[in-house]
ROSE-4610 file (N, C-alpha, C; in Angstrom, 1 decimal, always signed):
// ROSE-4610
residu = [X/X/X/X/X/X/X/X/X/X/X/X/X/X/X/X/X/X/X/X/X/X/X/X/X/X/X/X/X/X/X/X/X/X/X/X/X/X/X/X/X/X/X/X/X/X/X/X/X/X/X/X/X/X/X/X/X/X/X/X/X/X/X/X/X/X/X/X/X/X/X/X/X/X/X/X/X/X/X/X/X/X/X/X/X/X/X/X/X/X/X/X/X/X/X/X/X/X/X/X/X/X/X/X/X/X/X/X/X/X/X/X/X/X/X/X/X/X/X/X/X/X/X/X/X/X/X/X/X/X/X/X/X/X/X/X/X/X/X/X/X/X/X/X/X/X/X/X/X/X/X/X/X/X/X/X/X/X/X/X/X/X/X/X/X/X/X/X/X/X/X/X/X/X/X/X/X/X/X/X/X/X/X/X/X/X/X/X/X/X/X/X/X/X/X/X/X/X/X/X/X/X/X/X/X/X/X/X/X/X/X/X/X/X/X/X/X/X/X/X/X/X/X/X/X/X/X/X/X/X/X/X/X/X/X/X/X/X/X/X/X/X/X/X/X/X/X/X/X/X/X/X/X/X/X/X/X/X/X/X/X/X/X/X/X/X/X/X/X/X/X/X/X/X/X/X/X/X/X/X/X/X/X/X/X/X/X/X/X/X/X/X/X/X/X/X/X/X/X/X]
num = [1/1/1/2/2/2/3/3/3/4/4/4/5/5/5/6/6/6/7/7/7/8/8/8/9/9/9/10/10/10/11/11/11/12/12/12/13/13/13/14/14/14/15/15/15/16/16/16/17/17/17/18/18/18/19/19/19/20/20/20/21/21/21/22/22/22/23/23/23/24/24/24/25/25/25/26/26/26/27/27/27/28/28/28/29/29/29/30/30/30/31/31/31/32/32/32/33/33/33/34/34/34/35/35/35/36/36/36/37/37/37/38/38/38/39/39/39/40/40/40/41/41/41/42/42/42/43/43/43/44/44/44/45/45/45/46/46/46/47/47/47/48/48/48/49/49/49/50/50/50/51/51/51/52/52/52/53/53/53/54/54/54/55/55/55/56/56/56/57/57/57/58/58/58/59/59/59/60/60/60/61/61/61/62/62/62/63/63/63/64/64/64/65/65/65/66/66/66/67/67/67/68/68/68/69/69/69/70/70/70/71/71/71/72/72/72/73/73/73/74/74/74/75/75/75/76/76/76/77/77/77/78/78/78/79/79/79/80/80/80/81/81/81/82/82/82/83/83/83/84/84/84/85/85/85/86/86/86/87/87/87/88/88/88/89/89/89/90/90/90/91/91/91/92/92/92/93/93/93/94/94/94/95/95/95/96/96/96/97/97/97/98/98/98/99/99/99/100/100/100]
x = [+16.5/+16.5/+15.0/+14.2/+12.6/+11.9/+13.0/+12.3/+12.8/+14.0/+14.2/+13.3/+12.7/+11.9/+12.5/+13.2/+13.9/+13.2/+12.9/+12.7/+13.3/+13.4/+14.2/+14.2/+15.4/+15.3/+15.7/+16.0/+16.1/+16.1/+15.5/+15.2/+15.9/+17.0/+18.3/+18.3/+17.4/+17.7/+19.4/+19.9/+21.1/+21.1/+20.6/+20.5/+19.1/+19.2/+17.9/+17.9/+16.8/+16.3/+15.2/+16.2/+15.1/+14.9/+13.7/+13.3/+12.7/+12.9/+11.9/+12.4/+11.1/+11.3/+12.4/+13.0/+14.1/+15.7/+15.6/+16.7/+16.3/+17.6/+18.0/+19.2/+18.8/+19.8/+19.7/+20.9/+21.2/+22.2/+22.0/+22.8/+22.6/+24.3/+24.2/+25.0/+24.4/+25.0/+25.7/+26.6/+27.2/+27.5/+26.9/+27.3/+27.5/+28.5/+28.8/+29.3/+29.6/+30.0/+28.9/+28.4/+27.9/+28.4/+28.0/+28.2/+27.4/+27.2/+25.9/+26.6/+25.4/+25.0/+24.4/+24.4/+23.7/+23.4/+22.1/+22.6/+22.1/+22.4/+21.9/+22.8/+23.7/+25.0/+23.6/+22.2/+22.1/+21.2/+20.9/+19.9/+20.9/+22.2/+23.1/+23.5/+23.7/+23.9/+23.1/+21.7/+20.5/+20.4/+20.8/+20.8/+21.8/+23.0/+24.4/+23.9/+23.3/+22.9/+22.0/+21.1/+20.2/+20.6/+21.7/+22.6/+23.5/+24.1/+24.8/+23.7/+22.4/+21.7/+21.5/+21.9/+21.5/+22.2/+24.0/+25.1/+26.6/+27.3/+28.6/+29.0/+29.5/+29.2/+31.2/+31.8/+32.3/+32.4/+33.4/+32.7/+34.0/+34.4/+35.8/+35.6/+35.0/+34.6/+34.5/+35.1/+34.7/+35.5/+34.3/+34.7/+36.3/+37.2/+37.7/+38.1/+37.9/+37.5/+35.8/+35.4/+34.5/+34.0/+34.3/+33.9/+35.0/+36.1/+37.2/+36.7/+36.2/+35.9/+36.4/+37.5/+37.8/+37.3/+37.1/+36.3/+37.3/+37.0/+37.3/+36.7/+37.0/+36.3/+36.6/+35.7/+36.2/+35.0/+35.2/+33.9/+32.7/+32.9/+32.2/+31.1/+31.9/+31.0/+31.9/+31.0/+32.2/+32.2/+33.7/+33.6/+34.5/+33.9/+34.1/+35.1/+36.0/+36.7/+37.3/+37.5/+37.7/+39.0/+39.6/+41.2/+41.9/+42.2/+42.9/+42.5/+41.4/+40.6/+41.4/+41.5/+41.6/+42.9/+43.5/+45.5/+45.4/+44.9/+45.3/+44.9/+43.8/+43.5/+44.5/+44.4/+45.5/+47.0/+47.3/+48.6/+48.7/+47.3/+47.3/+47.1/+46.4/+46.5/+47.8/+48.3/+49.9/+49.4/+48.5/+47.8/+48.2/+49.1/+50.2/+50.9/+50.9/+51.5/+51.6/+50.6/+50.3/+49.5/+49.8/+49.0/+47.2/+46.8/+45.5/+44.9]
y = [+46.3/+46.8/+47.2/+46.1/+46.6/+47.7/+48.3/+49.3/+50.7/+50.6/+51.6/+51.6/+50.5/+50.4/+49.8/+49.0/+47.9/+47.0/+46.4/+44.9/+44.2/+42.9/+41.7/+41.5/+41.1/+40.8/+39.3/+38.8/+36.9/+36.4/+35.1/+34.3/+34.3/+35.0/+34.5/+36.1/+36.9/+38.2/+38.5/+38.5/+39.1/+39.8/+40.3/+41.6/+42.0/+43.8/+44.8/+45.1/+46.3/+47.1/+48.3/+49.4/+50.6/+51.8/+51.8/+52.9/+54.0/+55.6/+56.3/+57.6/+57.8/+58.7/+57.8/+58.8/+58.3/+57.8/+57.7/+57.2/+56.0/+55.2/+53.8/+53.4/+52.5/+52.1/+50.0/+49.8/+48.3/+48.1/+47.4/+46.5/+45.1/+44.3/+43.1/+43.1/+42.5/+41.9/+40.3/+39.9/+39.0/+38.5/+38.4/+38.0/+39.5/+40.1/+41.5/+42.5/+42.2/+43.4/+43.5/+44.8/+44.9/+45.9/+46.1/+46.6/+47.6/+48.7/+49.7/+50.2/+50.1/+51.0/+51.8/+52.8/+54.1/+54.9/+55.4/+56.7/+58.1/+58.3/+59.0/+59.1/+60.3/+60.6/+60.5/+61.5/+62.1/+60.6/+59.7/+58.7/+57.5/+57.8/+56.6/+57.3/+58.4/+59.2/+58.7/+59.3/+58.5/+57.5/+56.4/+54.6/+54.9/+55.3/+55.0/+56.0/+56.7/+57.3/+56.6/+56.4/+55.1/+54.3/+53.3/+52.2/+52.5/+54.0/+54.2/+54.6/+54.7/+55.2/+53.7/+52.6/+51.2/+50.5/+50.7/+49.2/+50.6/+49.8/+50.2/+50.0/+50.8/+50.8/+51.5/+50.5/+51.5/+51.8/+52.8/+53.0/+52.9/+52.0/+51.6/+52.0/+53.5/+54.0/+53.1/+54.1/+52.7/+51.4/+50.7/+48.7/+49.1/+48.1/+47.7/+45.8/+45.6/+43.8/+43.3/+42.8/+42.3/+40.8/+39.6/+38.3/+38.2/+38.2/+37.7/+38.2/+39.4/+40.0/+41.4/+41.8/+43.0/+44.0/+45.0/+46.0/+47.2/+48.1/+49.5/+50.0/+51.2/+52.5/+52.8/+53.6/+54.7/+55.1/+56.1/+57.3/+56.5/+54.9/+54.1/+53.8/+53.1/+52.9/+52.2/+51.3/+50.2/+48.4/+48.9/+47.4/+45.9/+44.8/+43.8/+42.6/+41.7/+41.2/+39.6/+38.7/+37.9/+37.1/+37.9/+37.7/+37.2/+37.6/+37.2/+35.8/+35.8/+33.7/+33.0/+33.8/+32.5/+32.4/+33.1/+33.2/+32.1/+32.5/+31.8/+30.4/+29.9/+28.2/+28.0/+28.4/+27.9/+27.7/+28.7/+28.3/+27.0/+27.1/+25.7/+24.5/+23.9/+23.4/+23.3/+24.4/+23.4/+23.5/+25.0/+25.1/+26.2/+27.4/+28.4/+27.9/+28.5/+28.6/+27.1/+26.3/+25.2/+25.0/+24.2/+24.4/+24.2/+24.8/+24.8/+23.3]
z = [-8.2/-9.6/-9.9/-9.1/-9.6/-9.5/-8.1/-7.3/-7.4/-8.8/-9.5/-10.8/-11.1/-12.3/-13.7/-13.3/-14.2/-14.6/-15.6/-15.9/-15.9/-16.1/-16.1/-17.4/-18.2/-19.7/-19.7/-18.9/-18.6/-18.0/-17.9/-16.6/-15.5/-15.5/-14.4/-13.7/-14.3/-13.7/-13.3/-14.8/-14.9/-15.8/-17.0/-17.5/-17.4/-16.9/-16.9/-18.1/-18.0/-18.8/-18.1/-18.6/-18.1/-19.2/-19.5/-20.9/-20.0/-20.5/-19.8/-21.0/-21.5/-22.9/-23.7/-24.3/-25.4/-24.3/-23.2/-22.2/-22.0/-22.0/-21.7/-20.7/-20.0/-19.3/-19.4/-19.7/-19.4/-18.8/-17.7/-16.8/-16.8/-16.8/-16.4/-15.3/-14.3/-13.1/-13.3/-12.5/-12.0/-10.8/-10.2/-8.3/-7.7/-7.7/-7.3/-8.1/-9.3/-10.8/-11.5/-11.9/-12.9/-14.3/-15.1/-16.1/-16.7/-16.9/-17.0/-18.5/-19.5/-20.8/-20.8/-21.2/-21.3/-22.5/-22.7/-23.7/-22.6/-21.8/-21.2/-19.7/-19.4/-18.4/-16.9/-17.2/-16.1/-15.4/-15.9/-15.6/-14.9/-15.7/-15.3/-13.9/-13.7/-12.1/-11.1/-11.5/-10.7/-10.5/-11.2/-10.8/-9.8/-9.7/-9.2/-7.7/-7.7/-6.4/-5.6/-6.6/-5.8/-5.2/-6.1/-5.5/-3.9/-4.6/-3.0/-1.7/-2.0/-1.1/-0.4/-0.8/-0.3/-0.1/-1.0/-0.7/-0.7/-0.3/-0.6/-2.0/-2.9/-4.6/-4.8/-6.0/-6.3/-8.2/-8.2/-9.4/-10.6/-11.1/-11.7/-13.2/-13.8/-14.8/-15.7/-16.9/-18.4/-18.4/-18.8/-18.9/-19.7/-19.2/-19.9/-20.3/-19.0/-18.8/-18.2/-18.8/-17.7/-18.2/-17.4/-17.7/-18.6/-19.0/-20.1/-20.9/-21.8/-22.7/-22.5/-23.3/-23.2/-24.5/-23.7/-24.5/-24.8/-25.9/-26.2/-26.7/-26.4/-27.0/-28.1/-28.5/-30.7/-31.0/-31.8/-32.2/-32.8/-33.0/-33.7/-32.5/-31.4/-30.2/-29.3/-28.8/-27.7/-28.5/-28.6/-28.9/-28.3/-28.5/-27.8/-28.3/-27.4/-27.9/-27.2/-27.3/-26.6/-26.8/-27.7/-28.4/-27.3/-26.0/-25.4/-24.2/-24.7/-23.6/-25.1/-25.9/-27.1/-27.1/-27.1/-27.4/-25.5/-24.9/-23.3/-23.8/-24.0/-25.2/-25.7/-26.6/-27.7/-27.0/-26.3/-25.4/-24.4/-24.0/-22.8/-23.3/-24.8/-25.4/-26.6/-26.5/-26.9/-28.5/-29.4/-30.6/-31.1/-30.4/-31.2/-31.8/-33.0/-34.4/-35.0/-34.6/-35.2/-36.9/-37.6/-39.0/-38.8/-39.7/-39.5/-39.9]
């Protein structure tokens, strides 16, 4: 990541950060998934070329799961959700349609 010109944005070096002009890129890694933000198509190309120039990469387009947080899309932006860890809780705990 460094040697694309990333920084580290936490001690665990699991999320980057790459500014160059008004383009951004964030990635968080997990063991072997990562996750790429962008405001910029041609920068997010060049990371992904980079990457295949070094590992076997694939490319499973826009997030829709990652880490039990499911995401969607809308003209608003991307947004995030964890509705379905919590309905799986509440199930395994025996707390559906229980009184509050």
């Amino acid at each position: 990541m460094r040697d694309f010109g990333f920084k580290s944005v936490t001690d665990e070096d699991c999320v980057w950060k790459l500014k160059r002009s008004e383009s951004e890129l964030i990635v968080a890694t997990v063991v072997d998934d990562m996750i790429q933000v962008t405001n910029d198509d041609a920068l997010l190309k060049e990371f992904n070329d980079f990457l295949r120039s070094r590992f076997t990469i694939t490319d499973n387009g826009s997030v829709e799961h990652f880490l039990g947080v499911h995401f969607t899309h809308s003209d608003d932006g991307l947004h995030a959700s964890q509705e379905g860890f919590i309905e799986r809780c509440l199930m395994k705990f025996n707390l559906i349609d229980q009184p509050a």
